[in-house]
N, C-alpha and C positions, 0 to 999 in steps of 0.2 A: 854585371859583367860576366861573373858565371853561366848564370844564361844563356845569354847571347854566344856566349865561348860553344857550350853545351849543342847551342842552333848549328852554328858555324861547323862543328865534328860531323855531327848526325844529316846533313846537307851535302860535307863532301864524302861520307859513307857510303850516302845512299846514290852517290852520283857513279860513285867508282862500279860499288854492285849492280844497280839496276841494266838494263838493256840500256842502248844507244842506238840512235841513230844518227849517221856519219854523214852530215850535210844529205841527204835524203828528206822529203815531207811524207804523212802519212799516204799522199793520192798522188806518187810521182808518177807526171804525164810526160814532161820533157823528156827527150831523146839523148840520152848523155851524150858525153863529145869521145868521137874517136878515140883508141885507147882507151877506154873504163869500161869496167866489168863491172856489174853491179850484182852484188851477192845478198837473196835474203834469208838470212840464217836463224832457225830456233837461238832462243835466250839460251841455253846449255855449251851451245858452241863460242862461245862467244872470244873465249881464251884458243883455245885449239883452230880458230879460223884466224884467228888474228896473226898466229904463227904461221901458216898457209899461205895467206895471202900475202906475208911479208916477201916470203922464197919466190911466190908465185911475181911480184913486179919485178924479184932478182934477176929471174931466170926469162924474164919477158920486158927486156928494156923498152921504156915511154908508158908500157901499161899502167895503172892505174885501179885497185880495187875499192871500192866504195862498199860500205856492209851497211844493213839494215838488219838490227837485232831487235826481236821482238819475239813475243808467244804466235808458234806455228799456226793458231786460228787467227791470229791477226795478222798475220804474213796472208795467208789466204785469201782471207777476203778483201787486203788492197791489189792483189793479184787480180781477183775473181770483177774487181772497181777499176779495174786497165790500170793498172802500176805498171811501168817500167822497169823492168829485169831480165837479168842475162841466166840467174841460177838462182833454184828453190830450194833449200833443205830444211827437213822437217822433223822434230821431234818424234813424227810417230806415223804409219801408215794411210790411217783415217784423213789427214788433211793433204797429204799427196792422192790418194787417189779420189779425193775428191774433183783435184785439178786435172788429174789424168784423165777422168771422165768428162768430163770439162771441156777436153780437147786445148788444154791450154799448157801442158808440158810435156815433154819428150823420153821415154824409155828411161823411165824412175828406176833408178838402182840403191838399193841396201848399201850403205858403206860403214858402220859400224852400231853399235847398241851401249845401251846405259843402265846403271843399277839403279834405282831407288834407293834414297837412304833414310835415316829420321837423324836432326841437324838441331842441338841443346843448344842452347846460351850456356854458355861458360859457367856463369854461378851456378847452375843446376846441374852440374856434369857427375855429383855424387851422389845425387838421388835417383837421375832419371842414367840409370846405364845399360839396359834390357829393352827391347822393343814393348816387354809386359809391364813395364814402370810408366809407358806414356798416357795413361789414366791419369797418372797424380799430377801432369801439366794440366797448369791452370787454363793456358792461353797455347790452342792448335791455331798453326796458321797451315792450309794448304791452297792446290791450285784451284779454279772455278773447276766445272766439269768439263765442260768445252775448251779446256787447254790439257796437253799433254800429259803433264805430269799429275792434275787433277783425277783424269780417266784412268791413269795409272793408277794412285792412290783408292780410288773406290774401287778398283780388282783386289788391291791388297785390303782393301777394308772386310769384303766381301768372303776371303779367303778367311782375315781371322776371326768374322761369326762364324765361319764352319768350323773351323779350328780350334776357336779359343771360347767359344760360345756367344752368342747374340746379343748377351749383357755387357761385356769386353767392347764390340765392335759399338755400342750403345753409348755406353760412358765415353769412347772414342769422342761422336759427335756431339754430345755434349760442350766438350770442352774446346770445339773450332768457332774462333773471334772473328776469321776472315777467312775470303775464297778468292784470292788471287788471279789476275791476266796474266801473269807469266812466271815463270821457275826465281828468276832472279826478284820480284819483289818478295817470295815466299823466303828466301835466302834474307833478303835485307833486312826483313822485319824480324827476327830468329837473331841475327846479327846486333841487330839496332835494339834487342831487349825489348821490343814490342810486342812479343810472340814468346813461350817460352820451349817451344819445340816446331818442327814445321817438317814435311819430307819432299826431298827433293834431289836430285842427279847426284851420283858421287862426285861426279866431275864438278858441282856447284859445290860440294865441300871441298875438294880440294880447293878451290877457287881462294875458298874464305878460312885458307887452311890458319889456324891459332886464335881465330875468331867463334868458333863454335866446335861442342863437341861432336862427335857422330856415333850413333848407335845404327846395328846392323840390322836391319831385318833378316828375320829366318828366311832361309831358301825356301821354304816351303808356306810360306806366304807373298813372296816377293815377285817381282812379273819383270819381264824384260822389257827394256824400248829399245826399239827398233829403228835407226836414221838413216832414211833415203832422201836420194838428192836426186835431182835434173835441171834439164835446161829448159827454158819457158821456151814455148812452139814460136813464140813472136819477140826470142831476145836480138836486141841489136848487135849483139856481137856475138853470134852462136859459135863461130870458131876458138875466142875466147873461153866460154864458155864449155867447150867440151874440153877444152886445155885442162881448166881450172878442174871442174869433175875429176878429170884422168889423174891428177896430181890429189887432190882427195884421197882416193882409192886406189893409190900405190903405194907402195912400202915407206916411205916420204910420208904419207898421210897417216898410215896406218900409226908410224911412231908419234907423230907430232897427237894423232888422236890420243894415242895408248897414253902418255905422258901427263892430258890435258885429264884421264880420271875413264876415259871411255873402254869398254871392252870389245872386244871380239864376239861377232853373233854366234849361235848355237848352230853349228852345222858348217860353219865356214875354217 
């Protein structure tokens, strides 16, 4: 009975953290119906759109937003495989202009950025409290490299051989068990005691705020991410769709982001 109790927690956990997708398939071809917007969002946004899109059916009665939350290279390539979508936003640069290139989305704009963080399990919240303690984790979980927060993490890996010397960045990889498809399984498993450290968005510790501890990385190891959004060149509701953007990157968006863990870019 333990057991099975034990199955049952660690199932609706991982149900709650992980990405979703909201009656969406991975290769949506169907043409939605009148009224829906369909948004596909990085795993990071996943709280901060949720709140978005609520105000957005408020303010647009009969509308309709449907989200698709996944890792931004997997957002891509059901884009790049004819997915149906009205709005892309993307954890990080590299996979928006992939699609701008592409000729498959419209005038990508910057709407807000995110910190890195490194995200304890609870029972090791007294050992591991310095970015220089995450040697003595047993068990690294972070992104693959072709996901966002992955490319992130090997800049700051990168930063602390220079920094902290080559042995440091060395012992790092050593101790990584997994390489994750997106921010939210790195979170779950960090959560879920499968992992005993992992880095990933502030806005993903908030998320799982009294679930894990969070250690700060140094500024001078740590990188920005940057999230631009657009509208896909072939959305069936493109006037929707610029609605949704406009309400993102207003003051409306800017607070529901700021709130949801995300910062203000450098220069903005």
């Amino acid at each position: 009975m333990h057991r099975a109790t034990t199955f049952v927690v660690a199932f609706v956990l991982a149900a709650i953290l992980a990405p979703t997708t909201f009656g969406l398939g991975v290769a949506v071809a169907a043409k939605p119906p009148a009224g829906e917007l369909v948004v596909f969002e990085a795993a990071s946004l996943k709280e901060a759109f949720a709140t978005l899109a609520a105000r957005f059916e408020k303010e647009h009665a009969g509308t309709h937003v449907g989200t698709n939350t996944a890792g931004s290279q997997e957002l891509r390539a059901q884009i790049e495989h004819g997915a149906v979508a009205d709005v892309f936003a993307s954890a990080d640069q590299r996979h928006m202009n992939a699609l701008a290139t592409a000729g498959l989305v419209v005038e990508p704009a910057l709407f807000a950025c995110n910190e890195p963080v490194v995200v304890v399990r609870s029972g090791l919240a007294a050992s591991l409290k310095a970015f220089g303690d995450l040697p003595r984790a047993e068990r690294i979980v972070i992104g693959a490299p072709e996901v966002p927060i992955g490319a992130y993490t090997v800049q700051i890996w990168q930063k602390a051989a220079a920094k902290l010397g080559a042995d440091f960045a060395a012992r790092l990889q050593a101790k990584v068990v997994s390489r994750e498809l997106n921010v939210r399984q790195v979170l779950a498993k960090v959560v879920l005691g499968e992992a005993d450290a992992g880095i990933v968005y502030r806005s993903d510790a908030i998320a799982a705020k009294g679930k894990v501890s969070v250690v700060e990385i140094p500024p001078e190891l740590n990188v920005t991410a940057a999230y631009p959004i657009a509208a896909l060149k072939a959305a069936p509701s493109p006037n929707l769709a610029r609605a949704f953007i406009d309400l993102v990157r207003s003051p409306a968006g800017a607070t529901a982001l700021r709130e949801a863990g995300f910062v203000s870019c450098p220069g903005r």
